[in-house]
C-alpha positions, -999 to +999 in steps of 0.1 A: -729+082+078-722+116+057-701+116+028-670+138+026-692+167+000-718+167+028-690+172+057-672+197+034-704+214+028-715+215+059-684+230+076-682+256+045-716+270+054-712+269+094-742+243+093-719+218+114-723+242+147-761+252+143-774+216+133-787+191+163-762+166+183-765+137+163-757+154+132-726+174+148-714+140+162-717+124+127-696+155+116-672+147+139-671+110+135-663+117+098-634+142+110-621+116+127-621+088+100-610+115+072-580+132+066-588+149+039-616+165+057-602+170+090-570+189+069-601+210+054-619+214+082-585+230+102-582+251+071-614+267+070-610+272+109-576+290+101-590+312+073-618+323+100-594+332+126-571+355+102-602+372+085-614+383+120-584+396+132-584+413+099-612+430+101-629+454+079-598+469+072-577+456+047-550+471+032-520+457+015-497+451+045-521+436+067-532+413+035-497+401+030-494+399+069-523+380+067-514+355+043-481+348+059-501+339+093-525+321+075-499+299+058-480+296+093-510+283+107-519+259+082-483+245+081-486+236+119-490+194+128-523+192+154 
C-alpha cells in the first residue's frame, strides 16, 4: 500500500494518470482511506482547472478572479 508522500507525490507530478492499473487503483484505494489526501488531491484538481481557464494571460483581474474561483471551488463539500 503507498504512503500518503507517495500518493501526494504522485498526484503532484501527474504520475497517478500515466502509471499502470494496479498502481492507479492503489492511488485510489489510498484516496479513499485518506482525507487528508483526497482534500489534496481535489485541491490540486481545482488549481488545474483555474490555471487552464487562465491561460497564458494573466493579468491582475483575471488573477484575482482567479483566486476567488479557486477558493469557491475548494470550499465546495464533494
Amino acid at each position: 500500500m503507498l504512503n500518503c508522500s507517495q500518493v501526494a507525490r504522485s498526484i503532484a507530478s501527474d504520475e497517478y494518470r500515466t502509471g499502470g492499473l494496479l498502481y492507479r487503483m492503489s492511488i485510489r484505494l489510498h484516496l479513499a482511506m485518506c482525507r487528508q489526501c483526497s482534500r489534496y488531491f481535489r485541491q490540486i484538481r481545482a488549481l488545474g482547472s483555474v490555471l487552464r481557464e487562465v491561460g497564458d494571460e494573466f493579468p491582475i483581474s483575471q488573477a484575482l478572479a482567479a483566486r476567488d474561483r479557486l477558493l469557491a471551488r475548494l470550499s465546495r463539500k464533494p
